[in-house]
N, C-alpha and C positions, 0 to 999 in steps of 0.2 A: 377557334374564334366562333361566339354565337352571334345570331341576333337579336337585337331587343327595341323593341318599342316604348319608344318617348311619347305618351297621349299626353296630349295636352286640356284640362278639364275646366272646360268655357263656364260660365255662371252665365243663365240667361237674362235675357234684359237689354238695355241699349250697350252698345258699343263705346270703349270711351273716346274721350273728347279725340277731336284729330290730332292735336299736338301731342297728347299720350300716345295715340294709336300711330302717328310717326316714328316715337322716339324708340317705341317696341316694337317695330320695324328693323330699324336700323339695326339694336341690338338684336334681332334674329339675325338678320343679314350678317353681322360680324360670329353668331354663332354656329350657323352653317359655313362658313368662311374656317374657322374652327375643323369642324369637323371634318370637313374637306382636306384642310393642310396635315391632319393627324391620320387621314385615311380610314375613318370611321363611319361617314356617308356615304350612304347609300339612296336613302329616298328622305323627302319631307313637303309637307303638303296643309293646307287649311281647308277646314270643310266650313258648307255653308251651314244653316241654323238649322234642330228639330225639324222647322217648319216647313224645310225646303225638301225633309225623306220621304222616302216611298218607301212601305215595307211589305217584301213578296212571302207570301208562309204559306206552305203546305198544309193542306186541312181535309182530312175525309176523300181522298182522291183528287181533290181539285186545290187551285190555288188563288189564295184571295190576294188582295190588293189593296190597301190600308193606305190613306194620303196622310200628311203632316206624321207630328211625332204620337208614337204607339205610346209612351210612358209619360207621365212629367217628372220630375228630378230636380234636383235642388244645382247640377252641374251634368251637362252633356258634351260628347268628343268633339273639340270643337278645331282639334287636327291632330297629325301625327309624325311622328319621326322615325325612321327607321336605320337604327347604327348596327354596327360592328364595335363589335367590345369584348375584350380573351373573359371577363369575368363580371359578376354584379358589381361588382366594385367598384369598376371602372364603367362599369354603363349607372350607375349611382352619380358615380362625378360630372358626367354629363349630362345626367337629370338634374342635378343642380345647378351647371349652368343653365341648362333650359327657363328653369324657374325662376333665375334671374332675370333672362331676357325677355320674358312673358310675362311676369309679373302674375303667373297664375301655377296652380298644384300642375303637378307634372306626376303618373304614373310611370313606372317603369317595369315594363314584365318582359320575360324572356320568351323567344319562340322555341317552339320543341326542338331536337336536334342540332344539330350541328353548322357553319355556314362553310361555302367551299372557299376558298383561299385560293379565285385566281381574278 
C-alpha cells in the first residue's frame, strides 16, 4: 500500500459565496467520511492563503525570513489529503472524487516508498 497526496489547487481571490462555501463542505465532509469507511485516511487539512506563509531559506550560511507569498501563480496549495491507496489507480479515483466535492483541480502524486500496514 503507498501513499498519496490529494493537493487541492486553490485559485486566489475571494472565497465563494457562503452557500457555495457550505454546500463544499458538506461534500468534503461526506468525502472524508468515505475515505474513513474504505480505510484510506489518514490525514486531511486546509491551509490558510499565500498571504498568511513565511518562508525560511537557507542562504550563504545564514537564514533569511521572507513574509507573505515568495511567488504569484495563477493557483496555490490551498490544502491536502493524505490517503492509502494499493495503486494510482485507485488514488486517481479518489482524486476525482476530491474534485467533485471541491469543485477545484486536484493533484495527485505519490510519496516515495512504501506505507506500513498496521
Amino acid at each position: 500500500m503507498k501513499y498519496y497526496l490529494l493537493s487541492v489547487m486553490q485559485p486566489p481571490g475571494e472565497p465563494p459565496a457562503p452557500e457555495i462555501l457550505k454546500e463544499i463542505m458538506h461534500n468534503l465532509d461526506v468525502f472524508h467520511a468515505e475515505l474513513r469507511e474504505a480505510g484510506a485516511w489518514v490525514f486531511a487539512g486546509g491551509l490558510h492563503g499565500p498571504e498568511a506563509a513565511t518562508v525560511v531559506r537557507a542562504k550563504d550560511g545564514d537564514v533569511l525570513v521572507t513574509d507573505g507569498p515568495y511567488t504569484e501563480s495563477k493557483e496555490y496549495l490551498g490544502g491536502i489529503c493524505l490517503i492509502k491507496a494499493p495503486d494510482l489507480d485507485a488514488a486517481l479515483a479518489w482524486g476525482r472524487k476530491a474534485t467533485v466535492a471541491t469543485t477545484l483541480p486536484i493533484e495527485v502524486r505519490p510519496f516515495m516508498g512504501e506505507a506500513e500496514d498496521g
